[in-house]
C-alpha positions in Angstrom: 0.0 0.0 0.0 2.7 2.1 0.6 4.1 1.7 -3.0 0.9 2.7 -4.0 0.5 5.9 -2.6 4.6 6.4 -3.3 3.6 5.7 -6.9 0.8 7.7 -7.1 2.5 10.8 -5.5 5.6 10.6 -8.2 3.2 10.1 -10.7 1.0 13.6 -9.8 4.0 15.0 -9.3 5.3 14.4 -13.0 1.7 15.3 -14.5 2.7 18.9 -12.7 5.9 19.1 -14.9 4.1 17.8 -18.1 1.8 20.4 -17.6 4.5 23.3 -17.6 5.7 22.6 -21.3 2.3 22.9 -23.2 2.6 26.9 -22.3 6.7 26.8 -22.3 6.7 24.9 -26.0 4.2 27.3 -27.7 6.2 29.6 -26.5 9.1 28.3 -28.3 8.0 27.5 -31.5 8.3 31.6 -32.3 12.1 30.5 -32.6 11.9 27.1 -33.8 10.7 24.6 -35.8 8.2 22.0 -33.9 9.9 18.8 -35.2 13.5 20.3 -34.9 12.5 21.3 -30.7 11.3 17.1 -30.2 15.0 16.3 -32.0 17.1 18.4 -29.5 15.2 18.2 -26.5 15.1 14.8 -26.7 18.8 13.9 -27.8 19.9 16.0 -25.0 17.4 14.1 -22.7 19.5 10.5 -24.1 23.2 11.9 -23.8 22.0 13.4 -19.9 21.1 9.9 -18.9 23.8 7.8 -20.4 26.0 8.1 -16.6 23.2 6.5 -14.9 22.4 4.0 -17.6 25.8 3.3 -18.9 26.4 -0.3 -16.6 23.1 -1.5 -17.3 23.2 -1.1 -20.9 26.1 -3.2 -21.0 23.9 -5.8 -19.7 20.9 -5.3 -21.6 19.6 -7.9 -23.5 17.2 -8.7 -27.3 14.3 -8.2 -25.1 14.8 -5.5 -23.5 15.5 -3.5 -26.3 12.9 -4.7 -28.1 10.6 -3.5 -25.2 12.3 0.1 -25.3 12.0 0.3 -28.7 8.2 0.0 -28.6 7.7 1.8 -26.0 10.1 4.6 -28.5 8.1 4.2 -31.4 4.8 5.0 -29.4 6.5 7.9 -27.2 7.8 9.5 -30.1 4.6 9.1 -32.4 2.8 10.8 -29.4 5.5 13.9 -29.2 5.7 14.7 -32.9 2.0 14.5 -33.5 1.6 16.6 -30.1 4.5 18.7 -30.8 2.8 19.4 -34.3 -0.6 20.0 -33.2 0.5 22.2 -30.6 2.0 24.8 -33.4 -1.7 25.0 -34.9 -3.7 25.4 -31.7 -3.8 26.7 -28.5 -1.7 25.4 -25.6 -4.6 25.0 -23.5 -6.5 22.9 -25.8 -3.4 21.1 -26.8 -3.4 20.2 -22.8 -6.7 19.0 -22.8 -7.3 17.1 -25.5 -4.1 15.3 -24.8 -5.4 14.2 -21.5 -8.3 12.6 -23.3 -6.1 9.5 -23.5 -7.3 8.9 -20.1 -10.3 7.2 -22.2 -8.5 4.6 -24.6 -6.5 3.5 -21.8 -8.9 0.7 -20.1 -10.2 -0.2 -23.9 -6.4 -1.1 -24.9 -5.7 -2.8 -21.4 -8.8 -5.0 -22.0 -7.5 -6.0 -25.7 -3.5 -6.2 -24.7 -3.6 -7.1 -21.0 -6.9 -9.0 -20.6 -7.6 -6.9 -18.1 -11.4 -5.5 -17.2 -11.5 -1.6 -15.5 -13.8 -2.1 -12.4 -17.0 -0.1 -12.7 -15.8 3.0 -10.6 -12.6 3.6 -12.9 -15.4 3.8 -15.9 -17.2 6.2 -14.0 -14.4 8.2 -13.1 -13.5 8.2 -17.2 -17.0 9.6 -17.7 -16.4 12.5 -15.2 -13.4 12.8 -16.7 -14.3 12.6 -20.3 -17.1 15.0 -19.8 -14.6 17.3 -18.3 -12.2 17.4 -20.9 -14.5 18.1 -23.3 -16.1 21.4 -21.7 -12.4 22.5 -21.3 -12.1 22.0 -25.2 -15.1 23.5 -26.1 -15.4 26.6 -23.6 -18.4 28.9 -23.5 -19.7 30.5 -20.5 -23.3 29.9 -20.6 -25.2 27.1 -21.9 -26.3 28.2 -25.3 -22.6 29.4 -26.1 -21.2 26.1 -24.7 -23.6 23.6 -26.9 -22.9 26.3 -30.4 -19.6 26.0 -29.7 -19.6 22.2 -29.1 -17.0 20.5 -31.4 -17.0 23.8 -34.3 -13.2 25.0 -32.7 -11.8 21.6 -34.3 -9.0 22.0 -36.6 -6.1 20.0 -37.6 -4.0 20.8 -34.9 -6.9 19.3 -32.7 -7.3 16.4 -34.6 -3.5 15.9 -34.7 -3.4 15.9 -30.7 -6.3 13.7 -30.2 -4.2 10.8 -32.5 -1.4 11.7 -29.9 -3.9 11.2 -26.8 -4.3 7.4 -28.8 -0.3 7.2 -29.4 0.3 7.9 -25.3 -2.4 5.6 -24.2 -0.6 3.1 -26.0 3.0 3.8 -24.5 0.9 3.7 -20.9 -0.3 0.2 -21.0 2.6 -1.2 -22.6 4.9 0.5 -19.9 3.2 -1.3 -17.3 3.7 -4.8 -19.5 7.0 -4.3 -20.2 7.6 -2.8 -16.6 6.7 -6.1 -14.8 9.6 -8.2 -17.2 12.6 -5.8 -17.8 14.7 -3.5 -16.5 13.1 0.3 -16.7 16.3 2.3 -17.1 17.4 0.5 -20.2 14.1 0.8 -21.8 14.0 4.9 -20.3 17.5 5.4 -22.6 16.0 3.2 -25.6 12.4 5.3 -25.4 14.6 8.7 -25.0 17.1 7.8 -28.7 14.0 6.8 -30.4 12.7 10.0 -29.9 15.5 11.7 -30.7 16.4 10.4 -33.2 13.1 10.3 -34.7 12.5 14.4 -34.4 15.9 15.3 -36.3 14.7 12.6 -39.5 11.1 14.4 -39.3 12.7 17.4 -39.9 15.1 16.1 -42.8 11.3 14.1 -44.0 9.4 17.3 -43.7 12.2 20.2 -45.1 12.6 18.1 -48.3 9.1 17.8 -48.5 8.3 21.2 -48.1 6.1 20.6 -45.4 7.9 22.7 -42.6 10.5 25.5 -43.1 13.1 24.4 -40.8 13.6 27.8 -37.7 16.3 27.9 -35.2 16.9 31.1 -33.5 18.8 31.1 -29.8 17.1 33.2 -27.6 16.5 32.9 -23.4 13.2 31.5 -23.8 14.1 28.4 -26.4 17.1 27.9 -24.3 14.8 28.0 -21.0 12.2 25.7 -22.8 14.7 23.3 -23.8 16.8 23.1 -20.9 13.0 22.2 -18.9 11.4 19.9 -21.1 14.9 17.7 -21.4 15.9 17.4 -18.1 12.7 17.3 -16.0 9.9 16.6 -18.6 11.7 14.0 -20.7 14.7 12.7 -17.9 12.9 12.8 -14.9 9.2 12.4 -15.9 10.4 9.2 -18.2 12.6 7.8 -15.2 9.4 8.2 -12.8 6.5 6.9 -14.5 8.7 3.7 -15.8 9.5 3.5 -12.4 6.4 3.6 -10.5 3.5 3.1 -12.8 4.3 -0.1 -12.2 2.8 -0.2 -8.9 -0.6 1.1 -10.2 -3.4 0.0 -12.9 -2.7 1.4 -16.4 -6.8 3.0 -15.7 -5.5 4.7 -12.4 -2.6 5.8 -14.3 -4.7 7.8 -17.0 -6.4 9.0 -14.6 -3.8 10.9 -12.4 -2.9 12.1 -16.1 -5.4 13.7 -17.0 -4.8 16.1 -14.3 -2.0 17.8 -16.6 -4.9 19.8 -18.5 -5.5 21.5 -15.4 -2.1 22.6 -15.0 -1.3 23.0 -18.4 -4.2 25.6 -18.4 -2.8 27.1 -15.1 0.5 27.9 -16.8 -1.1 28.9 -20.0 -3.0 31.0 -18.2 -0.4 33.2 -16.2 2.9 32.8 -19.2 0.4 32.8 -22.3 -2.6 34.8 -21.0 -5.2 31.8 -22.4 -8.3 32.1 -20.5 -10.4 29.6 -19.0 -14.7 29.6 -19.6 -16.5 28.9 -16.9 -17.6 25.3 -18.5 -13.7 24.9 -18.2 -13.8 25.7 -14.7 -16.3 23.1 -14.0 -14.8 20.7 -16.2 -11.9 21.1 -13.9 -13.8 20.1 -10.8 -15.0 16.9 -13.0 -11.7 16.0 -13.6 -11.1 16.2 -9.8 -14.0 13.9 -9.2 -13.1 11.4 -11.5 -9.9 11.0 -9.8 -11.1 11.1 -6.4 -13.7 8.3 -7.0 -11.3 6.4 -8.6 -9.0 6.7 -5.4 -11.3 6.0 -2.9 -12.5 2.8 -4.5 -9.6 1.4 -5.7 -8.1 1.5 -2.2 -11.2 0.0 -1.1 -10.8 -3.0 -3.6 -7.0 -3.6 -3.0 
């Protein structure tokens, strides 16, 4: 029990960080190009963790890599779909509709792990389904909210909400491959992937025409850089492979999908995004789902 709640506090911990880059990266794309930010940030994130990876990887074997790397191809799928969407739409939707992953989560642990959500986590996806979606919509009265309902959707949207499907993905298989190999080998694999994965976009997309390839230093790339490589990609990677473990993939998502809340916070005070007041509630369903699903779940363990 005390793993639990150790897990469960690193994991809310991290979905504070996460939330700090939605606000931090659209920031940043003034001075660089989207795929270009998820090749740096996360190359530097791989060559920072080599010292405490280096003895393992010596040891690591077909398996293990092989875990890693899937884990990489869904991580990376998830940042350069995220990464792009963010670029077309507003932080603060970015940050919610991203936390709609919460949702696929129990579907793709009852196809890959078996594994049936117990009737309070579906609830708790409910509240928190119905929250995210009057965070994305906005409005502040009723007639507003429902003419609004889904007609703010553009690609950038539609982009994240494939990179909510992408993360749910890495979640579930985290806590498979969690359970059979060691995490910090598969933390350094996931991390290259990505990195290596952003620079070819950019190569894919320049000599496609697709992107015009920016890069300008200034204090706030260097800022956003220097935070979302060591403590959103380093850090956040190391703890959730770490302790996620030691929850459900379900409870997981749901501690997640806190990070719209913050992501709005800091959008808020660095961006100036407002929040309706159908986003304010939705907040306090988000907070509902997750307290339902922790007071049962202890109950059932």
């Amino acid at each position: 029990m005390m793993k639990k709640h150790i897990g469960e506090t690193a994991l809310f911990s991290m979905t504070i960080t996460w939330g700090a880059t939605f606000a931090l990266m659209k920031d940043a794309f003034s001075d660089i190009s989207p795929t270009l930010f998820v090749g740096i940030r996360f190359t530097i994130a791989t060559l920072l963790i080599i010292p405490f990876t280096f003895n393992r990887l010596k040891l690591i074997n077909k398996q293990t890599f092989l875990a890693g790397s899937i884990l990489g191809i869904f991580y990376f799928s998830g940042f350069a779909t995220q990464t792009i969407g963010l670029n077309l739409t507003t932080a603060t939707k970015s940050g919610f509709i991203t936390g709609t992953f919460v949702v696929f989560i129990p579907i793709l642990q009852l196809i890959i792990e078996k594994r049936k959500p117990g009737w309070f986590n579906i609830i708790s996806i409910v509240l928190v389904l119905i929250g995210l979606l009057m965070l994305s919509s906005g409005g502040n009265d009723v007639i507003n909210f429902l003419h609004r309902l889904g007609s703010d959707f553009n690609l950038g949207d539609l982009l994240t909400l494939i990179c909510a499907v992408l993360f749910a993905f890495q979640v579930v298989y985290v806590d498979v491959f969690t359970k059979k190999y060691d995490y910090l080998p598969m933390v350094f694999v996931q991390l290259l992937i990505t990195g290596v994965g952003g620079f070819l976009l950019t190569l894919i997309f320049s000599a496609a025409s697709l992107e015009t390839v920016r890069f300008s230093l200034t204090g706030n790339l260097i800022f956003a850089v220097v935070y979302t490589s060591v403590f959103a990609s380093v850090l956040a990677t190391i703890i959730q492979l770490k302790y996620q473990k030691v929850i459900s993939p379900t409870k997981a998502g749901i501690i997640y999908s806190i990070e719209p809340i913050f992501a709005a916070t800091f959008a808020y005070f660095l961006l100036n995004e407002k929040i309706s007041n159908f986003g304010l509630i939705g907040c306090v369903l988000i907070f509902s789902g997750l307290i339902l699903s922790e007071i049962f779940s202890n109950k059932n363990e």
